[in-house]
KEKE-3310 file (N, C-alpha, C; in steps of 0.2 Angstrom, whole numbers, plus 5000, padded with zeros to 4 digits):
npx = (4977:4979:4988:4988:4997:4990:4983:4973:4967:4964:4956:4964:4963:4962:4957:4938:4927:4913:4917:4913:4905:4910:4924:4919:4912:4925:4934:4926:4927:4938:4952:4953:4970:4972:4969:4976:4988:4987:4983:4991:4981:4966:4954:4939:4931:4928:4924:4912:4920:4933:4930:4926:4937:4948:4942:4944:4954:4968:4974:4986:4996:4990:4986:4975:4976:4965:4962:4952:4940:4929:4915:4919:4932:4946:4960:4968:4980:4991:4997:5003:5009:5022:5021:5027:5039:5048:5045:5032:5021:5018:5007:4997:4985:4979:4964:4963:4960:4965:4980:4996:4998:5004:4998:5002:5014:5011:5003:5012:5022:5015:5012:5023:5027:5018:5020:5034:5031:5025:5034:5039:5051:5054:5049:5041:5036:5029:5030:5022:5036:5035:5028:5033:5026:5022:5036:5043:5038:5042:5056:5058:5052:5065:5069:5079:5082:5082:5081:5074:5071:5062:5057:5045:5038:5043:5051:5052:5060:5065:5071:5060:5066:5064:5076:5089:5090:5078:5070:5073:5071:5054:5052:5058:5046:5036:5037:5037:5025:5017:5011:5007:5016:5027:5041)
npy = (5035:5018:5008:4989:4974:4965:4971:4983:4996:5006:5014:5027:5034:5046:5038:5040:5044:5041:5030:5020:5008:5002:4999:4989:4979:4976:4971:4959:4951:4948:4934:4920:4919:4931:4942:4935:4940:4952:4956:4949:4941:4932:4940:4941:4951:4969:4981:4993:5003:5002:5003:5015:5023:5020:5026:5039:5051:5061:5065:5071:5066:5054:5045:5037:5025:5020:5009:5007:4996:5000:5002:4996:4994:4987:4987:4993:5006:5013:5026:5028:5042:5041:5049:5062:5061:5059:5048:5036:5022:5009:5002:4987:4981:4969:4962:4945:4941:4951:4953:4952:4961:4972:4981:4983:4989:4999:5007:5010:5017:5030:5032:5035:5045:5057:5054:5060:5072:5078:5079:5069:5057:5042:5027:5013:4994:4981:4965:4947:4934:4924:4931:4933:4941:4953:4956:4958:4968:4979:4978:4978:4993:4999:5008:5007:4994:4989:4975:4967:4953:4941:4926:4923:4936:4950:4966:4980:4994:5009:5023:5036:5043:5052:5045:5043:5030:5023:5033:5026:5013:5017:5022:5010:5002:5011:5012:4996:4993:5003:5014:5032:5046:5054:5050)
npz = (4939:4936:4927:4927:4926:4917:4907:4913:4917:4931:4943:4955:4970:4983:5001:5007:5017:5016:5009:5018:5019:5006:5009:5019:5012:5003:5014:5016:5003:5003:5005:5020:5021:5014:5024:5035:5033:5032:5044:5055:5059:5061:5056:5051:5051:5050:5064:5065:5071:5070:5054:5053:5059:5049:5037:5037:5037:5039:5030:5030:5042:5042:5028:5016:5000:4988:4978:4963:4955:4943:4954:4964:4976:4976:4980:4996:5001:5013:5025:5042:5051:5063:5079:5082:5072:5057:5053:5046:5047:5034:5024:5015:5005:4996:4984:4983:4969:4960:4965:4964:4950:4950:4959:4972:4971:4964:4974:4985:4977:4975:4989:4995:4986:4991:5006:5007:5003:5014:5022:5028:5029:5028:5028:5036:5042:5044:5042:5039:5038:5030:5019:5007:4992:4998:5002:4992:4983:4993:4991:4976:4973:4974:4984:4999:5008:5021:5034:5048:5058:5066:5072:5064:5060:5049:5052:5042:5036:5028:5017:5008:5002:4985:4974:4962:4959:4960:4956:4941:4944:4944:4931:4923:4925:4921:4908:4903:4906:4900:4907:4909:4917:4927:4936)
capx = (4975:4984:4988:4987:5000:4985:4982:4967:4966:4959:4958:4967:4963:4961:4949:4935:4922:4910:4919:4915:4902:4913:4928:4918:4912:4930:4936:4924:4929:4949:4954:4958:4977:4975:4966:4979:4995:4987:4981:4993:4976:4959:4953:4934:4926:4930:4918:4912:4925:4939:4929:4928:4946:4952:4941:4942:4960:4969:4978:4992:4997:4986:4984:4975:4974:4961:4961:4944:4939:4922:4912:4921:4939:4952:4966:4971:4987:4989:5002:5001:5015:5022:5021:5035:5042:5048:5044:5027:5018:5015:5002:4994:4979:4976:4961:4967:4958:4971:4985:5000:4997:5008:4994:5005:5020:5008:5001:5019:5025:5012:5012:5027:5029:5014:5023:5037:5029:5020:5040:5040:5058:5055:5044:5043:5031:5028:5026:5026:5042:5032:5025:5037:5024:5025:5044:5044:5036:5048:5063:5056:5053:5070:5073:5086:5079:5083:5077:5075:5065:5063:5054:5039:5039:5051:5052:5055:5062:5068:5071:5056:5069:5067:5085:5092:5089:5070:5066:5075:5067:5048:5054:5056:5039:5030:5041:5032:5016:5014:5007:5008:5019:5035:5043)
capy = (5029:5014:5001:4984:4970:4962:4979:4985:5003:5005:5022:5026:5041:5047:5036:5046:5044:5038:5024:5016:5003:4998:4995:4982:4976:4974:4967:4952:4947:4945:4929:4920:4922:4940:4944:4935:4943:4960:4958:4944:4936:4930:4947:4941:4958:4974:4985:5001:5009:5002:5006:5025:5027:5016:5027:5045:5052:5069:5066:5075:5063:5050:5045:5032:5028:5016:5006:5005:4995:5001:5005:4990:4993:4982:4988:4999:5005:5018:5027:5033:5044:5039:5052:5068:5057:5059:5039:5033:5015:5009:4994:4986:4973:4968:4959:4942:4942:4958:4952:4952:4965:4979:4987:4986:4993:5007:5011:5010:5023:5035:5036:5036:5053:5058:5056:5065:5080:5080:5079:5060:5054:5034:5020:5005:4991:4974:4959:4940:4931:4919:4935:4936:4944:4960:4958:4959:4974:4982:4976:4979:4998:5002:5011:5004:4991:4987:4970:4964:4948:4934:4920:4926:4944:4955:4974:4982:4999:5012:5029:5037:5050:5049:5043:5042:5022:5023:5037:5022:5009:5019:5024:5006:4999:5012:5008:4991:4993:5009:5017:5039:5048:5055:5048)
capz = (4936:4937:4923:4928:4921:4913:4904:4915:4918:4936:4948:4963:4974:4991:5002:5011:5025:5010:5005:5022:5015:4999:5012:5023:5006:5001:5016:5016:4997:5005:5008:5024:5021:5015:5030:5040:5029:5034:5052:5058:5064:5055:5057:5048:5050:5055:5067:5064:5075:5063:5048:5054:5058:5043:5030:5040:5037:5041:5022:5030:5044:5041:5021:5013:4994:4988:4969:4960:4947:4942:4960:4968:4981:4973:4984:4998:5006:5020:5027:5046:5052:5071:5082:5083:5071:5051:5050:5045:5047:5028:5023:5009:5005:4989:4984:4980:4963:4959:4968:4954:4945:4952:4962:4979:4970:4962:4980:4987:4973:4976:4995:4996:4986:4996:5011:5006:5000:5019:5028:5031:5025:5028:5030:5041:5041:5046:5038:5042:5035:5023:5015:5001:4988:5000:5003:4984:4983:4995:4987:4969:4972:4974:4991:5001:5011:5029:5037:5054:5056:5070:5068:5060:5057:5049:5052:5037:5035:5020:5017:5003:4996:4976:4972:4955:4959:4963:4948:4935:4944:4942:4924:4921:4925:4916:4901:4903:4910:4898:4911:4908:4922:4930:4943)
cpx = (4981:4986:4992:4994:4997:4984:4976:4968:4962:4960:4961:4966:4961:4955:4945:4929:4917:4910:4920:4911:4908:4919:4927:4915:4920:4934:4932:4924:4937:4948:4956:4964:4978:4975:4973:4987:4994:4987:4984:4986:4970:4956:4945:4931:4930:4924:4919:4918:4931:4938:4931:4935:4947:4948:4940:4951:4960:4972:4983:4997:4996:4985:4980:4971:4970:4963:4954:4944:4931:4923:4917:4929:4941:4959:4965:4977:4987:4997:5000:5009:5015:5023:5029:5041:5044:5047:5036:5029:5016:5012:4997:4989:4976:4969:4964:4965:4962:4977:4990:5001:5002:5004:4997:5012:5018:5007:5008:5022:5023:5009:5018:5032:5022:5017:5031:5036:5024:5028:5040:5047:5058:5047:5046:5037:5033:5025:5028:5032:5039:5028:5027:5033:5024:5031:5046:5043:5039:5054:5063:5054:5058:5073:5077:5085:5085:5079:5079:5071:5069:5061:5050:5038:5046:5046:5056:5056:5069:5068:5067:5060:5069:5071:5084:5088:5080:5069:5067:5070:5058:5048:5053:5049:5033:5031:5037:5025:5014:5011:5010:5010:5025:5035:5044)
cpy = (5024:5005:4995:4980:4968:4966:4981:4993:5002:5012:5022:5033:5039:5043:5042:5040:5038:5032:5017:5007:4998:4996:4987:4979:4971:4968:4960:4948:4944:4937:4928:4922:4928:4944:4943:4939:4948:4962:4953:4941:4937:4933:4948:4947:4964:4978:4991:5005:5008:5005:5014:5025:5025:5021:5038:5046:5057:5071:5070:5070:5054:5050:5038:5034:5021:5015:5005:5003:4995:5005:5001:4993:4988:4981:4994:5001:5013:5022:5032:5034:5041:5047:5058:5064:5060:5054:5039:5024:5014:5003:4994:4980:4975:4963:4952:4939:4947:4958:4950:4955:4972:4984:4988:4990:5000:5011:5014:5017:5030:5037:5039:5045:5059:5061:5060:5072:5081:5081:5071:5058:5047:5032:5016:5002:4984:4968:4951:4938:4926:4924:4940:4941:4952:4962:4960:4965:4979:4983:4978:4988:5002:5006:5004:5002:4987:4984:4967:4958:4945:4930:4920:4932:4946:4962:4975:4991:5003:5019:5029:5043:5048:5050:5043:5035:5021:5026:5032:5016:5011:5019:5015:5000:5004:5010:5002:4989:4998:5014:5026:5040:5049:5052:5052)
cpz = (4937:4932:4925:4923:4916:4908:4905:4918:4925:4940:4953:4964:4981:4995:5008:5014:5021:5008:5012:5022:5010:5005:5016:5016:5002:5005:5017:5008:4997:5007:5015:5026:5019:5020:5037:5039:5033:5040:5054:5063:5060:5061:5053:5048:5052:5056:5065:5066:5071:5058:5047:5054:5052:5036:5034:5042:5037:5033:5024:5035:5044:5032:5019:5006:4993:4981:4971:4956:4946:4949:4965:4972:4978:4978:4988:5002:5009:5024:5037:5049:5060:5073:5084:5078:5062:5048:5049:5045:5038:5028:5017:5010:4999:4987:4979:4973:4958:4961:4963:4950:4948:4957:4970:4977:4968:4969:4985:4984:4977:4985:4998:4993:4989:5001:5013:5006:5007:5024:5030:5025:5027:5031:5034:5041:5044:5044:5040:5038:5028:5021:5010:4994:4994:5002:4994:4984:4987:4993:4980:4969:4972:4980:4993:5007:5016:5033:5044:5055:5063:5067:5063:5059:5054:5049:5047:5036:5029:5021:5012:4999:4989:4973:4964:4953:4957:4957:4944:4935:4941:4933:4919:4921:4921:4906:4900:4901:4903:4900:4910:4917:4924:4937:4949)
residu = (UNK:UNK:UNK:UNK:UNK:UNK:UNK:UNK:UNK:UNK:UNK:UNK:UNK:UNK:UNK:UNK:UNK:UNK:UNK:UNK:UNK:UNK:UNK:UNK:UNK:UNK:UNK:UNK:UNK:UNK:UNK:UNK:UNK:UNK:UNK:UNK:UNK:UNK:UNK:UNK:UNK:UNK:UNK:UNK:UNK:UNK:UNK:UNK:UNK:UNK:UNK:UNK:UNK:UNK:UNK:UNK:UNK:UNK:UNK:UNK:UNK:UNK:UNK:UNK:UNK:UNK:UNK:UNK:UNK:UNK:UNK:UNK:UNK:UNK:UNK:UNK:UNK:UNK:UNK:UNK:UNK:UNK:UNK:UNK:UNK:UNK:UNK:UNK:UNK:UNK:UNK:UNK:UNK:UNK:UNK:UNK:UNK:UNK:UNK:UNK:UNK:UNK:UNK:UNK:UNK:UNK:UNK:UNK:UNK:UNK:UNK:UNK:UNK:UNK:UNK:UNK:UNK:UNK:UNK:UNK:UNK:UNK:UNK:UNK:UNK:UNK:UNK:UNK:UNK:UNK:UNK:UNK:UNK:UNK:UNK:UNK:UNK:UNK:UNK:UNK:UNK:UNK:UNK:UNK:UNK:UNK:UNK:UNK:UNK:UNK:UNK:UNK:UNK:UNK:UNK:UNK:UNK:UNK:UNK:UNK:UNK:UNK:UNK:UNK:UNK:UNK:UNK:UNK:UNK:UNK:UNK:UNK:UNK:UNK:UNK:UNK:UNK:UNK:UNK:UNK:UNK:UNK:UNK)
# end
């Protein structure tokens, strides 16, 4: 579970094969610019062969966690490991009806001890430079964030080990939020 700023209680668990429907469902309710935040490119549909990969996950290398509110996809974020590597890819897409409310920093939390408990010791991702709402969310989880950027992208990169900092930080938003759980 995952309580919203708002005060909305909403699900988060593993996505499955099943959920390849409600995916293209979800991705044609994104906005232009979320679409282009995620896919650096107005990315209108995705084909079947995305959808497959994108909802058929090994949960060991491959993770993704989906938010529900009711039946409906709200948010997903994903982690895929790089190859012979302790690093993983991480990414998020918020339905921008839900965007604001903590659901990239919950998905963030919880793949990130995820990916821990699989042998991945850091993240890295990519995000355009005007896409301060997910620098926020990198910055605002408390790992110890390392940016590279040109014009338009930054590479972002963190270690996911749960530090003293990161447990305070966590500890703090459930404080808030109310939300039940250890860090």
């Amino acid at each position: 579970m995952i309580a919203t700023r708002d005060g909305r209680t909403l699900v988060v668990r593993p996505i499955r094969p099943s959920d390849a429907a409600g995916l293209v469902a979800f991705h044609q309710r994104l906005s232009a610019d979320s679409i282009y935040r995620r896919y650096f490119s107005l990315h209108s549909e995705l084909s079947p062969a995305e959808v497959a990969h994108l909802t058929t996950v090994d949960y060991r290398e491959r993770l993704a966690l989906v938010v529900l509110e009711g039946d409906a996809l709200v948010a997903v974020g994903r982690f895929d490991r790089y190859p012979d590597s302790s690093t993983a890819e991480v990414a998020f897409v918020v339905l921008d009806t839900h965007q604001h409310q903590g659901l990239g920093l919950a998905l963030l939390e919880r793949l990130a001890d995820a990916a821990w408990a699989r042998g991945i010791e850091a993240f890295s991702a990519s995000t355009l430079a005007t896409n301060r709402d997910m620098l926020a969310v990198f910055y605002d989880s408390g790992f110890d964030v390392e940016i590279v950027h040109d014009a338009e992208e930054i590479e972002v990169r963190f270690a996911i080990e749960p530090t003293a900092t990161v447990r305070a930080r966590r500890a703090e938003r459930r404080d808030r939020s109310g939300e039940p759980g250890s860090a």
